[in-house]
FIKOLZA-1660 file (N, C-alpha, C; in steps of 0.1 Angstrom, whole numbers, plus 5000, padded with zeros to 4 digits):
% residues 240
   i   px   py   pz ch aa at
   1 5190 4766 5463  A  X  N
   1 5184 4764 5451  A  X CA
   1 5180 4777 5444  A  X  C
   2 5187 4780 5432  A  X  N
   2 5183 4789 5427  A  X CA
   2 5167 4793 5423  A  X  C
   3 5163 4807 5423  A  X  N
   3 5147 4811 5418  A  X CA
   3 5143 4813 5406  A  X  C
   4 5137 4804 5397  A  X  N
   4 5135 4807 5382  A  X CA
   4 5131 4820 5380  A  X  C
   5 5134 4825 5374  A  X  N
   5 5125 4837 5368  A  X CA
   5 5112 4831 5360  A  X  C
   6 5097 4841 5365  A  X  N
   6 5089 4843 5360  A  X CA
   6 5089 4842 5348  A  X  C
   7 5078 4837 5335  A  X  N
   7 5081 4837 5320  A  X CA
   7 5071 4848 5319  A  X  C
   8 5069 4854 5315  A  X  N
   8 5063 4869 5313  A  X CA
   8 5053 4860 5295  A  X  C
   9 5037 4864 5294  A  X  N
   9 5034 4859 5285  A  X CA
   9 5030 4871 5278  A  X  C
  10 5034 4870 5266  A  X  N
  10 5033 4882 5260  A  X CA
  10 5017 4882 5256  A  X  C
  11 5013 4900 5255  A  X  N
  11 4999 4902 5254  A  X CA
  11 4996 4900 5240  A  X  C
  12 4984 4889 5238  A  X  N
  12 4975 4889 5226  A  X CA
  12 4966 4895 5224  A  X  C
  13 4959 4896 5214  A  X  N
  13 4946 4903 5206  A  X CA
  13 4943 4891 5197  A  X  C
  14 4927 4890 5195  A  X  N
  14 4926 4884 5181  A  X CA
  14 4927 4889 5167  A  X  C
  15 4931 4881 5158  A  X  N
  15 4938 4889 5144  A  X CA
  15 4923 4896 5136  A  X  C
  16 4911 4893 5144  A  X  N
  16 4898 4901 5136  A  X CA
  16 4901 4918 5143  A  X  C
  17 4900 4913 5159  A  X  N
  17 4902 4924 5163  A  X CA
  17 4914 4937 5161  A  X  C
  18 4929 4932 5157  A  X  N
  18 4939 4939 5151  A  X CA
  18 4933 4939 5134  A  X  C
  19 4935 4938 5129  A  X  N
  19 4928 4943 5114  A  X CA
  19 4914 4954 5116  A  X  C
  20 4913 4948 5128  A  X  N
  20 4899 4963 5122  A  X CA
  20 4905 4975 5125  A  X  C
  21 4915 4973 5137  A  X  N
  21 4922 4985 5142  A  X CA
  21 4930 4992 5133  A  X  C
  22 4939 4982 5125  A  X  N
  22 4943 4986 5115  A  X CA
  22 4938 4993 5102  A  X  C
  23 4922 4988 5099  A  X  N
  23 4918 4990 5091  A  X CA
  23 4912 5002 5092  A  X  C
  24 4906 5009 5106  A  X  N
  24 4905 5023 5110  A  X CA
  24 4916 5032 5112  A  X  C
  25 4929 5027 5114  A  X  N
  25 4940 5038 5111  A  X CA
  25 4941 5039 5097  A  X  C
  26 4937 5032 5090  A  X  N
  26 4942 5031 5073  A  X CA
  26 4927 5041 5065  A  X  C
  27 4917 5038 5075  A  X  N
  27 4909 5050 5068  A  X CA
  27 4906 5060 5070  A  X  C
  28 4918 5064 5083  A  X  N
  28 4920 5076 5091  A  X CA
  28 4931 5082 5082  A  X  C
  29 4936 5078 5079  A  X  N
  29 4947 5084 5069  A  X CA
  29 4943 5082 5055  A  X  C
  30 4932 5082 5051  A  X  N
  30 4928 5089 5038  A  X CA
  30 4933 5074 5024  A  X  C
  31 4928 5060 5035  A  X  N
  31 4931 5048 5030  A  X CA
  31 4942 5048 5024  A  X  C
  32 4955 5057 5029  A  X  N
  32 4968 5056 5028  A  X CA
  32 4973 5047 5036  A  X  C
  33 4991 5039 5034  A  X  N
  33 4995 5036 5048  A  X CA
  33 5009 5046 5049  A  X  C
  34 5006 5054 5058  A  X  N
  34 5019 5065 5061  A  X CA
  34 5028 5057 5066  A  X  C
  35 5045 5062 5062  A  X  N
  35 5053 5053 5073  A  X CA
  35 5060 5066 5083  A  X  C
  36 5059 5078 5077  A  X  N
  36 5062 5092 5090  A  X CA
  36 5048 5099 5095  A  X  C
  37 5047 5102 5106  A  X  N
  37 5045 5110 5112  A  X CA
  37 5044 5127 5106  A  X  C
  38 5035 5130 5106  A  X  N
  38 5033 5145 5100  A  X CA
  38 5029 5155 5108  A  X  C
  39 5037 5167 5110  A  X  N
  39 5037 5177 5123  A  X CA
  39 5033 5188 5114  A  X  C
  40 5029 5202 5123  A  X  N
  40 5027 5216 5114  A  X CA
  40 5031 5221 5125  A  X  C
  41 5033 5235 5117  A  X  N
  41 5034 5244 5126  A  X CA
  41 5023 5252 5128  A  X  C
  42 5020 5248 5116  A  X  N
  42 5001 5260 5120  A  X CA
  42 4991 5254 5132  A  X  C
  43 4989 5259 5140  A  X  N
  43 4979 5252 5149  A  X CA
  43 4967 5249 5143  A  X  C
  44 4959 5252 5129  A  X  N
  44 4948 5246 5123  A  X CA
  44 4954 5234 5122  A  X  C
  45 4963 5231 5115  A  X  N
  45 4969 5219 5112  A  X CA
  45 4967 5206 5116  A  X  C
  46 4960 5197 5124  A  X  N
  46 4965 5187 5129  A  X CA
  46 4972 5175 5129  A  X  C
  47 4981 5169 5138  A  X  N
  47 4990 5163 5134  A  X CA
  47 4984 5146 5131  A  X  C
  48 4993 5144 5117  A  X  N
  48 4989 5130 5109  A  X CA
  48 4999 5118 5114  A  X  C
  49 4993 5110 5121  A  X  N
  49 5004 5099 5123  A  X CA
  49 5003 5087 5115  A  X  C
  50 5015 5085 5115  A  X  N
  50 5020 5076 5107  A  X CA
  50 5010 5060 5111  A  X  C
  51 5007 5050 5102  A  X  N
  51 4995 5040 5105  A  X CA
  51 5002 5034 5115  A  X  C
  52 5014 5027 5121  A  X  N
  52 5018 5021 5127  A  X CA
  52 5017 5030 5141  A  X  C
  53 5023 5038 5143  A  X  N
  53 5017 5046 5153  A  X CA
  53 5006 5048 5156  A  X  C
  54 4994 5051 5150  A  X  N
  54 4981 5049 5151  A  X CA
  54 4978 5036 5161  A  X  C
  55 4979 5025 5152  A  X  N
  55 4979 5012 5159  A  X CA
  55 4985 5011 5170  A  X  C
  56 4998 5014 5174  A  X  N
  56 5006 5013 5185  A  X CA
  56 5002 5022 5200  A  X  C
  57 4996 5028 5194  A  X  N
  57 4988 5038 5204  A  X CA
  57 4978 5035 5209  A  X  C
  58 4970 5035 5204  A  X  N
  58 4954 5024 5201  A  X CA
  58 4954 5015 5215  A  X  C
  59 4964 5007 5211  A  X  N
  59 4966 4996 5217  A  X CA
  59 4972 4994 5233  A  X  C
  60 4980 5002 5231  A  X  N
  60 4983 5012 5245  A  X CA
  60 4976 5016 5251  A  X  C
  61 4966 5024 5248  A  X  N
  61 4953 5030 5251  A  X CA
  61 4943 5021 5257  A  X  C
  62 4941 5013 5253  A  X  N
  62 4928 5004 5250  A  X CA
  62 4932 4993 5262  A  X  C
  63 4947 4989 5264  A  X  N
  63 4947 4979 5273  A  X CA
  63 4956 4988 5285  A  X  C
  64 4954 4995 5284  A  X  N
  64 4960 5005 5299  A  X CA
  64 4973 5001 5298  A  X  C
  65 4985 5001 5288  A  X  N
  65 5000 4997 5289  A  X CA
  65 5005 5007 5297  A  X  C
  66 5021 5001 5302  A  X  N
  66 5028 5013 5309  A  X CA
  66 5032 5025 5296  A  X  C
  67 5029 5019 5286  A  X  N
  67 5035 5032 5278  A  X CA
  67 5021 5041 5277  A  X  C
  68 5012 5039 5282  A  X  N
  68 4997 5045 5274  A  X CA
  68 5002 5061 5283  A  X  C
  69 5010 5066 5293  A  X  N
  69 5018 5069 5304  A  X CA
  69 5021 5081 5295  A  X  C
  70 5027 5076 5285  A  X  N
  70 5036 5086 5278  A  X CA
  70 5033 5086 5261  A  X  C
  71 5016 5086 5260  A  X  N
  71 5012 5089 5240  A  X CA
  71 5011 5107 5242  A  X  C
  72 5016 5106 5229  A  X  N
  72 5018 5120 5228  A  X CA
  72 5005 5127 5228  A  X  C
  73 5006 5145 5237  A  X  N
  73 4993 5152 5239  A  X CA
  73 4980 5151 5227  A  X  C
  74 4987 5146 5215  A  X  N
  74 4979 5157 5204  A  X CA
  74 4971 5141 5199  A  X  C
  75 4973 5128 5202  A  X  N
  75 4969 5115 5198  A  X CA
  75 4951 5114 5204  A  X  C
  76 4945 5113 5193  A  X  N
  76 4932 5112 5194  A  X CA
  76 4927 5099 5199  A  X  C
  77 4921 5095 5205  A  X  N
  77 4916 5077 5205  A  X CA
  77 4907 5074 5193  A  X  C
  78 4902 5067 5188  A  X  N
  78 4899 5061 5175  A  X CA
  78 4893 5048 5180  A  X  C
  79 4881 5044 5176  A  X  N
  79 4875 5031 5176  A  X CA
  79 4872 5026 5159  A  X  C
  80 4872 5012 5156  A  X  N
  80 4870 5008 5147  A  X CA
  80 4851 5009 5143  A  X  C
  81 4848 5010 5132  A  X  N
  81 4836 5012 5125  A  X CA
  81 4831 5000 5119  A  X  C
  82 4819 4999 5117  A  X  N
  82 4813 4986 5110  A  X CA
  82 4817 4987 5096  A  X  C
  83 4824 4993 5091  A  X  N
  83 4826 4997 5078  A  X CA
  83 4843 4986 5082  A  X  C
  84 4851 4993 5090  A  X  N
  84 4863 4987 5089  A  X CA
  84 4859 4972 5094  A  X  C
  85 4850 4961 5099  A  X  N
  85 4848 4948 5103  A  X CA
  85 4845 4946 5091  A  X  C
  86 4838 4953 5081  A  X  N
  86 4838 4947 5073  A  X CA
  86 4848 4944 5062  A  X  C
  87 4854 4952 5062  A  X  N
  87 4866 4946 5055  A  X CA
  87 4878 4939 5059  A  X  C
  88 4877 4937 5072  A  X  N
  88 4883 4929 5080  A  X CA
  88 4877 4914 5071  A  X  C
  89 4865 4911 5071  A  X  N
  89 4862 4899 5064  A  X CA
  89 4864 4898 5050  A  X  C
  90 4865 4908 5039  A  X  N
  90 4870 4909 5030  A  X CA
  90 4883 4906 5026  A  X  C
  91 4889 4910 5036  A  X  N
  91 4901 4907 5041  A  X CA
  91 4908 4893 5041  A  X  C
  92 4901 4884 5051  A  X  N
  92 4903 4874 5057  A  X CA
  92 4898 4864 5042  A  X  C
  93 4888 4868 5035  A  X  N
  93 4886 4866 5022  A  X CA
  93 4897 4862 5018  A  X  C
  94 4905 4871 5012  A  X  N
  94 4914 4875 5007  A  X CA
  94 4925 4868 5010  A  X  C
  95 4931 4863 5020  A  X  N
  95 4940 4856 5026  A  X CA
  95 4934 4839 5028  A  X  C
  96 4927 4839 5028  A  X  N
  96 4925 4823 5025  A  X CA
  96 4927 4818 5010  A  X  C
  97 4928 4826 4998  A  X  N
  97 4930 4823 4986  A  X CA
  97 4949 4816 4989  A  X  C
  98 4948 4824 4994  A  X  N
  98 4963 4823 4996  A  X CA
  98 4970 4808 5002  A  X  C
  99 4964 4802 5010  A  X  N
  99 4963 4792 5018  A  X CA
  99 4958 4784 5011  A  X  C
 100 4950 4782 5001  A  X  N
 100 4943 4772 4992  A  X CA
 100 4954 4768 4980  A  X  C
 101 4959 4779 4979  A  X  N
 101 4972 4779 4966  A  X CA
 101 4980 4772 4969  A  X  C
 102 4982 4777 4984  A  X  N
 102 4996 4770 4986  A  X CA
 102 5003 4786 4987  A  X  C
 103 5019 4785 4997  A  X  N
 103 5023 4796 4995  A  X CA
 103 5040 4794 4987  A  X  C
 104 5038 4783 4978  A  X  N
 104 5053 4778 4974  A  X CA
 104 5062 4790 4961  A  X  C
 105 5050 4799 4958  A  X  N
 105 5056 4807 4942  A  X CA
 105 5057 4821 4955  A  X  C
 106 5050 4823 4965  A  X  N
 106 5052 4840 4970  A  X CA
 106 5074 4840 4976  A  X  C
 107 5071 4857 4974  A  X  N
 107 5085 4860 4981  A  X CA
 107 5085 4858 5000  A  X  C
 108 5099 4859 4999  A  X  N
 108 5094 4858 5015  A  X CA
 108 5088 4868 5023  A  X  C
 109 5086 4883 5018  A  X  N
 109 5082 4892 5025  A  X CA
 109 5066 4886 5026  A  X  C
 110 5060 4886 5015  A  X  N
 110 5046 4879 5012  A  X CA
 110 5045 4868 5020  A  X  C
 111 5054 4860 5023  A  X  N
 111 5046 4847 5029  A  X CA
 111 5047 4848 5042  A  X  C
 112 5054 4858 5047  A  X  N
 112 5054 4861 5057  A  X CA
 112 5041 4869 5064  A  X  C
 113 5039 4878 5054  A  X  N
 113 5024 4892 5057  A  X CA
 113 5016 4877 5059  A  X  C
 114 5015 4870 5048  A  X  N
 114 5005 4858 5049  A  X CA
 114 5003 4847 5066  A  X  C
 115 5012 4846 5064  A  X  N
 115 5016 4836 5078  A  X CA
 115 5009 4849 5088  A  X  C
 116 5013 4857 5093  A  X  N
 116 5009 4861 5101  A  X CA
 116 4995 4869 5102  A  X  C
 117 4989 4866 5085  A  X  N
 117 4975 4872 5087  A  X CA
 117 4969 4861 5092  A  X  C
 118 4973 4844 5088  A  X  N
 118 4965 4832 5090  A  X CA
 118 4966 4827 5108  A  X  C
 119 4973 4838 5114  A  X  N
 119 4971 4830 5124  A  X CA
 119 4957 4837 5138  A  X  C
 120 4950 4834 5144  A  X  N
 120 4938 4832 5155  A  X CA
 120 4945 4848 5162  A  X  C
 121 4954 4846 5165  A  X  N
 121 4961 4855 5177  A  X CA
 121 4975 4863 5177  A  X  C
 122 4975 4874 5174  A  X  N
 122 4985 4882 5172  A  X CA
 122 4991 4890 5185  A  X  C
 123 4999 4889 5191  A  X  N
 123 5011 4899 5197  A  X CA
 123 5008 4911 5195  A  X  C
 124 5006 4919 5207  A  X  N
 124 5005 4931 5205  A  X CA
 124 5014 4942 5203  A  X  C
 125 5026 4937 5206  A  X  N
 125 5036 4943 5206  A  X CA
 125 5043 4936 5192  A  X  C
 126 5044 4942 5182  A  X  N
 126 5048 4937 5171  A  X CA
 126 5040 4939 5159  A  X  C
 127 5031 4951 5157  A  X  N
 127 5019 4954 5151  A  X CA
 127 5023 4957 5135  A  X  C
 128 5036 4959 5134  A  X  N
 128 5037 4962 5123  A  X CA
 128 5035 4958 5115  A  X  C
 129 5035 4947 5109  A  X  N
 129 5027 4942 5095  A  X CA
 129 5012 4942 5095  A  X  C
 130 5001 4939 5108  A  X  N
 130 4994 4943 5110  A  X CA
 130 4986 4955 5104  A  X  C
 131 4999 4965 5109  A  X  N
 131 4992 4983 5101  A  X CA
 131 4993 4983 5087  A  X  C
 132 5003 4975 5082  A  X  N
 132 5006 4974 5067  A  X CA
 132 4997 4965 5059  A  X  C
 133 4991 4957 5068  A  X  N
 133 4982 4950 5061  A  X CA
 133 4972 4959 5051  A  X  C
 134 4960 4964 5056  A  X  N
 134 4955 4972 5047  A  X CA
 134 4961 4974 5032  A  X  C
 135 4969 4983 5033  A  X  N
 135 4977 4986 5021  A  X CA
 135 4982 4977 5014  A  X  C
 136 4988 4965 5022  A  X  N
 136 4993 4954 5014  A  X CA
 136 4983 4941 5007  A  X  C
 137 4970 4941 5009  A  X  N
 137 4960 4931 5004  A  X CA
 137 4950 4943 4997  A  X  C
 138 4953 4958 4994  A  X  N
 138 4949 4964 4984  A  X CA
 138 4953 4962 4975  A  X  C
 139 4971 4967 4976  A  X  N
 139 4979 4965 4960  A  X CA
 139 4981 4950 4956  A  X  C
 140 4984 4940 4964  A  X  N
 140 4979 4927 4961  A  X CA
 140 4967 4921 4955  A  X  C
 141 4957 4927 4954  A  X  N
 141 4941 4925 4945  A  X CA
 141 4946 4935 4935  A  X  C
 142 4949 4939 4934  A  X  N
 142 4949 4956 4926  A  X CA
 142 4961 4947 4914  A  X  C
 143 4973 4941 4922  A  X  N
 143 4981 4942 4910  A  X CA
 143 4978 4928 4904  A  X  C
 144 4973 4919 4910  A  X  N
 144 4966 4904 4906  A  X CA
 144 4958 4912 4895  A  X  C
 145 4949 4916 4894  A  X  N
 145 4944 4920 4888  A  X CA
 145 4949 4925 4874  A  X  C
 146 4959 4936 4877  A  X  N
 146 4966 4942 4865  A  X CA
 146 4975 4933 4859  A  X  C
 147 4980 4925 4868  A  X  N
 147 4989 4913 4858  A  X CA
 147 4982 4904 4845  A  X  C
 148 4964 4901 4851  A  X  N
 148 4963 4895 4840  A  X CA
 148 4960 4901 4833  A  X  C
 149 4959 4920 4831  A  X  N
 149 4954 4923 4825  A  X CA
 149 4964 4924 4812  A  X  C
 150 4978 4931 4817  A  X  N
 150 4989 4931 4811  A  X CA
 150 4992 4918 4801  A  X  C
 151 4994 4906 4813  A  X  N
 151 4992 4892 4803  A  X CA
 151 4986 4893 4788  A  X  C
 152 4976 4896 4791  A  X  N
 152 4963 4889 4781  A  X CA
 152 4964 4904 4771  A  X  C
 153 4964 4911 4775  A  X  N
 153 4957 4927 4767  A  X CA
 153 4972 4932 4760  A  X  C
 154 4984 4936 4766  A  X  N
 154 4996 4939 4763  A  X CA
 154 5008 4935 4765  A  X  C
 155 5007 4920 4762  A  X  N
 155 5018 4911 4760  A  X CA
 155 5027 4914 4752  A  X  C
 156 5017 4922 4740  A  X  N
 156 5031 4921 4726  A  X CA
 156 5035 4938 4731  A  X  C
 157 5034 4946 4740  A  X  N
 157 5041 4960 4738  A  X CA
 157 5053 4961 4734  A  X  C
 158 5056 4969 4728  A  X  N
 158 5072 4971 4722  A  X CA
 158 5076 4985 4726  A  X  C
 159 5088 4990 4729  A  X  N
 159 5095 4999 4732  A  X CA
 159 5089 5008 4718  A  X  C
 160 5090 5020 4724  A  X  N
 160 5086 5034 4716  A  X CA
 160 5095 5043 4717  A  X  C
 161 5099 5046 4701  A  X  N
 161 5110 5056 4700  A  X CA
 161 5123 5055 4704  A  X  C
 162 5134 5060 4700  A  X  N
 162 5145 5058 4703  A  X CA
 162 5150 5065 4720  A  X  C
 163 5157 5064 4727  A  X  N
 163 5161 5070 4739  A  X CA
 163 5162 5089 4732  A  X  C
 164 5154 5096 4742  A  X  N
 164 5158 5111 4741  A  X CA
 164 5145 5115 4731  A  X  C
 165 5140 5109 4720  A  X  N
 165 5128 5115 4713  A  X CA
 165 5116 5120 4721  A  X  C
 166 5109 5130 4716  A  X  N
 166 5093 5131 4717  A  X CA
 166 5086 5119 4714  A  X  C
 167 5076 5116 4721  A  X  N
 167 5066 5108 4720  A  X CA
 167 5055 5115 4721  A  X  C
 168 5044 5118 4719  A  X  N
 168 5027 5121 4717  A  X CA
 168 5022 5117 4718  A  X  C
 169 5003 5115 4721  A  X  N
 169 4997 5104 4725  A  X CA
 169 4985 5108 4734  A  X  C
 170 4973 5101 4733  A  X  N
 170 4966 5099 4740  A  X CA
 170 4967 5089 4751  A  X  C
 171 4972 5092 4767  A  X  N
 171 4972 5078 4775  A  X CA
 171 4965 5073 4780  A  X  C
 172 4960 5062 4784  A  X  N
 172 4950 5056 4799  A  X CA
 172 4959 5047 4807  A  X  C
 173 4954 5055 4817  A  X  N
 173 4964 5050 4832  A  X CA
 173 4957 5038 4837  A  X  C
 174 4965 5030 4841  A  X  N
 174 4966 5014 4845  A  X CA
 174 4965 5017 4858  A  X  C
 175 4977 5019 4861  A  X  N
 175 4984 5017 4874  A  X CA
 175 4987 5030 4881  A  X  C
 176 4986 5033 4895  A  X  N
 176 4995 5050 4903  A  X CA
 176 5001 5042 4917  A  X  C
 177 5013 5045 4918  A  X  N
 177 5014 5042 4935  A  X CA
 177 5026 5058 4936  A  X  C
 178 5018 5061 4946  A  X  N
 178 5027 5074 4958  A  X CA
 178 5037 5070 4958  A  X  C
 179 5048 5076 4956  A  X  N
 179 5060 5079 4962  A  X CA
 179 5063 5086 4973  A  X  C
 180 5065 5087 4987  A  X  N
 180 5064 5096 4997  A  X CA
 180 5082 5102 4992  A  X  C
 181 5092 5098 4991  A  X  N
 181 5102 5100 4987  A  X CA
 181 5101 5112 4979  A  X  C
 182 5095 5108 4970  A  X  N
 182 5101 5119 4956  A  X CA
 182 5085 5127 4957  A  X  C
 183 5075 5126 4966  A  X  N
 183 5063 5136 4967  A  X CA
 183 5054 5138 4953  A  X  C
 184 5060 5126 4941  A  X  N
 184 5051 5121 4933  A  X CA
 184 5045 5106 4928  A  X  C
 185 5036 5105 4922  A  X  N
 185 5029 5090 4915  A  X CA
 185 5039 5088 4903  A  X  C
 186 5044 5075 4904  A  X  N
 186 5048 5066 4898  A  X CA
 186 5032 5064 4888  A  X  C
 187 5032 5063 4875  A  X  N
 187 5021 5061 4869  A  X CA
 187 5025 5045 4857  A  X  C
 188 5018 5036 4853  A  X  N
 188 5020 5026 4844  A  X CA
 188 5006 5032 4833  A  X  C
 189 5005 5037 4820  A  X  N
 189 4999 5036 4811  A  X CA
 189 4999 5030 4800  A  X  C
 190 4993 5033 4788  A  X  N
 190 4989 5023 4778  A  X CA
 190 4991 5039 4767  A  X  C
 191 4999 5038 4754  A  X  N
 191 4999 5046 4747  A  X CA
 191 5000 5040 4731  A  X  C
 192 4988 5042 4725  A  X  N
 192 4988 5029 4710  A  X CA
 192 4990 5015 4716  A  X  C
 193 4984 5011 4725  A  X  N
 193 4989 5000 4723  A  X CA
 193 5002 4994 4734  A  X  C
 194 5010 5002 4739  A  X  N
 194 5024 4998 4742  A  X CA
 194 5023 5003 4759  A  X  C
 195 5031 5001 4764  A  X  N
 195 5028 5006 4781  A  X CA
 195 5041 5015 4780  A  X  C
 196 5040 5023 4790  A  X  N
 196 5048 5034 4790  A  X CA
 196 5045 5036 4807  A  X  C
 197 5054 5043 4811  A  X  N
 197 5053 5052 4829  A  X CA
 197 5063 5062 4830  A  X  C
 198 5057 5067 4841  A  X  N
 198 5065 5079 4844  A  X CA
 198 5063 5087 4859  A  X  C
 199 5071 5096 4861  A  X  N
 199 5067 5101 4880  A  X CA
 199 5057 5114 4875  A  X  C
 200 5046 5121 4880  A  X  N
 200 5040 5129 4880  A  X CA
 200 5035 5135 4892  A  X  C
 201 5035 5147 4896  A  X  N
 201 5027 5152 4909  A  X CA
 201 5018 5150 4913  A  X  C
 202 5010 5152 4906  A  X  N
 202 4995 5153 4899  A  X CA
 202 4989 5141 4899  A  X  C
 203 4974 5140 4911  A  X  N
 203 4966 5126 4910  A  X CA
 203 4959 5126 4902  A  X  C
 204 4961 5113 4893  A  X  N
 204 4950 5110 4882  A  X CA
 204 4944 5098 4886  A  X  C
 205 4932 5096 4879  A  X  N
 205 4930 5087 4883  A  X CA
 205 4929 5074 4876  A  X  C
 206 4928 5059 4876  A  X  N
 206 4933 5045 4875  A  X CA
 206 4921 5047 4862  A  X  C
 207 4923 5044 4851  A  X  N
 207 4910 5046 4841  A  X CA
 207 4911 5058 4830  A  X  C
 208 4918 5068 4839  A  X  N
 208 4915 5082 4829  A  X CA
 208 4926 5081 4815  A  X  C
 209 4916 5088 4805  A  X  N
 209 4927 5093 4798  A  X CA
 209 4927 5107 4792  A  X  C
 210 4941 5110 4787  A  X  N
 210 4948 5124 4790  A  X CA
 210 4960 5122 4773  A  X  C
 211 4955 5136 4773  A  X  N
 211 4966 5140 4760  A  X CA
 211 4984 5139 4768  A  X  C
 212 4995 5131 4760  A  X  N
 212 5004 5135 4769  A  X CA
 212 5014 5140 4762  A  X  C
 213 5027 5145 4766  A  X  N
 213 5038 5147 4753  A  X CA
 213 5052 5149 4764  A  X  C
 214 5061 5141 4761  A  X  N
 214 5069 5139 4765  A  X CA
 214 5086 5134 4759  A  X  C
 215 5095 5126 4765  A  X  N
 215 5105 5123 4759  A  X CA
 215 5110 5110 4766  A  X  C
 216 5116 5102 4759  A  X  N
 216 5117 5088 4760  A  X CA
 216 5129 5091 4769  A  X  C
 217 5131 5086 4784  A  X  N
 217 5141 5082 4792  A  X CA
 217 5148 5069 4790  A  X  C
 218 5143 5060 4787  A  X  N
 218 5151 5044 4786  A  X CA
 218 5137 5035 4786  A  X  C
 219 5146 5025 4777  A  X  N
 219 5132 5010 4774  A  X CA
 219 5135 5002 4788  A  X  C
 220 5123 4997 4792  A  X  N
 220 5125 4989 4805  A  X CA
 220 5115 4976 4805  A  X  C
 221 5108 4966 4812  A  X  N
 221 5103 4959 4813  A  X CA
 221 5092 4962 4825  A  X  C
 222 5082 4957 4825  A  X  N
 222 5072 4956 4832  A  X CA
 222 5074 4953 4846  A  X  C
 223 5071 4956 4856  A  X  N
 223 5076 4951 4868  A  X CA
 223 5064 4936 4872  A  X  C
 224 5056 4938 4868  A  X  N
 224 5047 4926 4868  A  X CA
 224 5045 4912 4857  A  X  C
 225 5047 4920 4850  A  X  N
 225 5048 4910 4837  A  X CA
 225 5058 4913 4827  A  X  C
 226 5067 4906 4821  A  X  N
 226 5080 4909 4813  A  X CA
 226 5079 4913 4797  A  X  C
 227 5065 4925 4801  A  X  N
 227 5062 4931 4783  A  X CA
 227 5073 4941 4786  A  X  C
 228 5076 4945 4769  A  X  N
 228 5083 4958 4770  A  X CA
 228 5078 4972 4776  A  X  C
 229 5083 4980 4783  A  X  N
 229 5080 4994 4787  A  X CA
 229 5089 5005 4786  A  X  C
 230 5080 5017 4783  A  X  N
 230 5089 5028 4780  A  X CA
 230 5092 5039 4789  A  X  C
 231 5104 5041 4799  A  X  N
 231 5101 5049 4808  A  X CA
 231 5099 5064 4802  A  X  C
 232 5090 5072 4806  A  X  N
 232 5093 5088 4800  A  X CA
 232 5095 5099 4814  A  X  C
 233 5102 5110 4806  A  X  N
 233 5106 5119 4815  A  X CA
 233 5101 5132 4808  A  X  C
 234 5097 5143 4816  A  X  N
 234 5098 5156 4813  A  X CA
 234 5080 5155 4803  A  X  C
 235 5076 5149 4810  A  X  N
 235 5064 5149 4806  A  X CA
 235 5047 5160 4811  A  X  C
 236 5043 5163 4799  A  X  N
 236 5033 5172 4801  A  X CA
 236 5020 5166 4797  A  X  C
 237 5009 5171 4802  A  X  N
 237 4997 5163 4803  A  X CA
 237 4985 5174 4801  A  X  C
 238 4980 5171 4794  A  X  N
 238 4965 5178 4798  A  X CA
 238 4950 5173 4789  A  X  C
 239 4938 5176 4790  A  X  N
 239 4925 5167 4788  A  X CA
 239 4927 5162 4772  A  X  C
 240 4920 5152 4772  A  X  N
 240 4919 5150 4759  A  X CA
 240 4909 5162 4750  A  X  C
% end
């Protein structure tokens, strides 16, 4: 008679307990969510790890894994804060809207983050949306938000100027999200009236406004809501 093999049960956490963890790697990294790893060569420097790494380490750490064996020298241990439980429940806040709606209009990447924020008990080995959470139920409030704002406030925007013109203007910025790629903000503003964006180095912040002058790259549409928008390029900025 053959010998079954053992079913090996894979290790859980509860999903309060992973969110907080997550939520202290997300405030360890400057309430960014990194997806590399950041090294120097300067020894002031210390090295920035990427949120999932954080978590993945953490975790290792915390339950004696065989990999805890081999975290790299320079990995700090990190405990969660009453600051991060708390938004753990803000959080869980935040995910029950979702569950009351119904999840029949989300994409699948979304209903998936969702599914797996709604459930009691998470897998420890498989943390990754976990780390991403943070970041993903920010811009999620953040762009709910901006959609109705768009909706209701700048439905009627129309394209400005022909492709290749100067444009001028006083702007206020709506929207910024980081590009790690291109090492600038993607920005969505408001100029007379009409929405406009563009890539810039430079953090501004959600609210401000700024003299700008620039040239029309191409008319485009809203990524949240289907007003018109005006991509710009070669754009210069300074106070009002």
């Amino acid at each position: 008679m053959a010998l079954q093999t053992p079913v090996l049960q894979l290790k859980t956490v509860s999903l309060q307990e992973a969110l907080a963890v997550a939520y202290a790697a997300y405030r360890i990294n400057a309430e960014m969510y990194l997806k590399d790893t950041r090294r120097f060569t300067e020894e002031t420097n210390t090295t920035i790890f990427d949120n999932k790494s954080l978590v993945n380490y953490y975790w290792q750490k915390k339950l004696n894994t065989r990999d805890s064996q081999c975290l790299p020298s320079d990995f700090v241990m990190f405990e969660p804060t009453e600051a991060d439980y708390a938004s753990v429940e803000e959080a869980r806040k935040w995910i029950k809207r979702y569950v009351m709606l119904g999840l029949g209009n989300l994409d699948d990447f979304k209903r998936q983050m969702i599914e797996e924020l709604n459930k009691d008990q998470v897998p420890v080995k498989g943390m990754g949306r976990i780390a991403f959470a943070p970041e993903f139920i920010k811009r999620d409030r953040h762009e709910t938000g901006l959609t109705k704002t768009i909706r209701i406030e700048y439905r009627d925007s129309r394209h400005i100027e022909p492709v290749g013109k100067t444009v001028e203007g006083v702007v206020e910025f709506l929207d910024k999200r980081y590009s790690a790629q291109w090492e600038s903000y993607n920005y969505t503003c408001v100029l007379a009236g009409n929405l406009v964006s563009f890539m810039n180095k430079f953090d501004h912040a959600v609210g401000l406004r700024m003299r700008l002058k620039a040239k029309v790259k191409s008319h485009t549409k809203n990524k949240l809501f289907s007003a018109d928008e005006t991509r710009l390029n070669y754009v210069k900025l300074c106070k009002v």
